[in-house]
C-alpha positions in Angstrom: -120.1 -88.6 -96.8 -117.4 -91.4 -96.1 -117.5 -92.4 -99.9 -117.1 -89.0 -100.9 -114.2 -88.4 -98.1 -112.6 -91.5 -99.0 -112.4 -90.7 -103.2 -110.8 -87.0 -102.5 -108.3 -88.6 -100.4 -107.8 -91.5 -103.8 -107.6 -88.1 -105.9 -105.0 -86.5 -103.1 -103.0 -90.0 -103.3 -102.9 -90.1 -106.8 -102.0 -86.4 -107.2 -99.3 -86.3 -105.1 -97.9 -89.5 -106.4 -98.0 -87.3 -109.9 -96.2 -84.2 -108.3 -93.3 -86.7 -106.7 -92.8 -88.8 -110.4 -92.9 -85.0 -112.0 -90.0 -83.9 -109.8 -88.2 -86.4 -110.2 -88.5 -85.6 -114.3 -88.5 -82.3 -113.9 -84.5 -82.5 -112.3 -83.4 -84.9 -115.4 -83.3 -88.5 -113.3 -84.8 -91.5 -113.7 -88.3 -91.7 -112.1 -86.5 -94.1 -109.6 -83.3 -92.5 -109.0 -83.3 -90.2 -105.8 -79.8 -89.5 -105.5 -80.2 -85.6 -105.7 -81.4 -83.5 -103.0 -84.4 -82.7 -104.4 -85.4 -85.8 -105.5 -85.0 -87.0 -102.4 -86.2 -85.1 -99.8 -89.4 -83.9 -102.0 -89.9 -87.6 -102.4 -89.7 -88.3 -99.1 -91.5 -85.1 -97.6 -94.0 -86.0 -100.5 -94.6 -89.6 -99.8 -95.3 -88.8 -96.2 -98.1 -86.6 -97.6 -99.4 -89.4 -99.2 -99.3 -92.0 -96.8 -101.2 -89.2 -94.8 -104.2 -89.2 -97.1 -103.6 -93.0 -97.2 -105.2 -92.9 -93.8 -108.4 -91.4 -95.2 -108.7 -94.4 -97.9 -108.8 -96.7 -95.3 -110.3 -94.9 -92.5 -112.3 -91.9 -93.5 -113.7 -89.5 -90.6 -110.4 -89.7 -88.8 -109.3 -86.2 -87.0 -106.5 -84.8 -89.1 -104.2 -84.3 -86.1 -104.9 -88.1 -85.5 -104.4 -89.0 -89.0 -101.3 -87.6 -89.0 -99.9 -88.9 -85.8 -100.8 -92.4 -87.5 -99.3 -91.4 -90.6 -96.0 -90.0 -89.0 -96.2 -93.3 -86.2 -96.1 -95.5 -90.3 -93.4 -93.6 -91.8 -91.0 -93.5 -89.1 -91.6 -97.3 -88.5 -90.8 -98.0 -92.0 -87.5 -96.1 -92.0 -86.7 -97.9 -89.1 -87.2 -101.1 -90.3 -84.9 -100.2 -92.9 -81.8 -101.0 -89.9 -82.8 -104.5 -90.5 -81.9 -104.9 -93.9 -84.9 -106.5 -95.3 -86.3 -103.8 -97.1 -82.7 -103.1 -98.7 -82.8 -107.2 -99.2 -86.3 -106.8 -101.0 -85.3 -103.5 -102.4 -82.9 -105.3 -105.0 -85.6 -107.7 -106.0 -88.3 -105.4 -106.8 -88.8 -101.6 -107.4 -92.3 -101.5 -105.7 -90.4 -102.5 -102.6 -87.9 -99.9 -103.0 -90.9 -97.3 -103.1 -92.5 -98.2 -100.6 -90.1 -99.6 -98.1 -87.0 -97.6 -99.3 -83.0 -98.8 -99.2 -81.0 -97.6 -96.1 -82.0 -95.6 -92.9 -81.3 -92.0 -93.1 -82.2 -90.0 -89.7 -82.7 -86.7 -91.9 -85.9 -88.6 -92.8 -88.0 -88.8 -89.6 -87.5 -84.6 -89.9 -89.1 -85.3 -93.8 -91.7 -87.2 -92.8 -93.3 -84.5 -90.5 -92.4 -82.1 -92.9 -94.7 -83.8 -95.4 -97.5 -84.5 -93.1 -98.0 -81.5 -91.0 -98.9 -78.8 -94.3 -101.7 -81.3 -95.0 -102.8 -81.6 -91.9 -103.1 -77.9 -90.8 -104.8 -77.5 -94.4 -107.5 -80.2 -93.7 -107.9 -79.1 -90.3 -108.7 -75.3 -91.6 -110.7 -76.9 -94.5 -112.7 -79.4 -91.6 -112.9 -75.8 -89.6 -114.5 -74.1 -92.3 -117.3 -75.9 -93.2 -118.8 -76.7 -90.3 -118.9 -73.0 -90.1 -120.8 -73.0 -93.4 -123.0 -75.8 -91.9 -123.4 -74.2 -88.8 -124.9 -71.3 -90.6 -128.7 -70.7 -90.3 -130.7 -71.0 -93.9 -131.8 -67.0 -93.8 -128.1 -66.0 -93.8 -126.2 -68.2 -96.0 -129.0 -67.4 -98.5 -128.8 -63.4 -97.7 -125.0 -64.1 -98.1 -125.2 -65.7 -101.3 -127.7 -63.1 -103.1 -124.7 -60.3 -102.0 
């Protein structure tokens, strides 16, 4: 079952890396260039969401509201580390650092971030809910609830 938890949250990774780029088309900018609003906080709502399934890559089975705390605990230390200056440093030499690290710190952010984790979340939860319902189920009536 880990397997199988671990390639939906590859396929919810890759998707929402899809839905982020097409934005970012979709408003007539480069696929790199986030200087409208919603290129910017749909990228940054939306990378949340996919550092959030990020955390079922590495560590399938996790609770959602505990993969989310660890998502939200990774995406506010990375905007924070952007008051060093490194990742604005590292930022100029390559664009996968500038996806993945960012430029500047931007406080509107850490609001972003949880805004792009917590819609996953509850919908995993409610999805996690639903079928151990299902599974809960004894044989004679998910079979007479099939046949109706």
């Amino acid at each position: 079952m880990r397997i199988k938890e671990r390639g939906l949250a590859l396929l919810a990774v890759v998707a929402v890396l899809v839905v982020a780029l097409g934005i970012r088309v979709a408003s007539h900018t480069s696929v790199l260039d986030s200087s409208g609003a919603l290129a910017q906080y749909s990228g940054t709502a939306l990378y949340a969401a996919m550092v959030y399934a990020g955390v079922f890559v590495l560590s399938p089975g996790r609770r959602p509201p505990a993969a989310g705390a660890l998502a939200l605990a990774f995406c506010w230390a990375v905007e924070f580390f952007q008051l060093t200056g490194v990742p604005a440093e590292l930022s100029a030499r390559s664009v996968l650092a500038r996806l993945a690290l960012g430029v500047a710190f931007d406080a509107g952010d850490l609001l972003w971030y949880a805004a792009g984790i917590v819609p996953p979340v509850l919908l995993h939860a409610a999805v996690r809910r639903r079928l151990r319902q299902l599974r809960a189920r004894p044989a004679s009536q998910s079979s007479s609830t099939a046949a109706s």
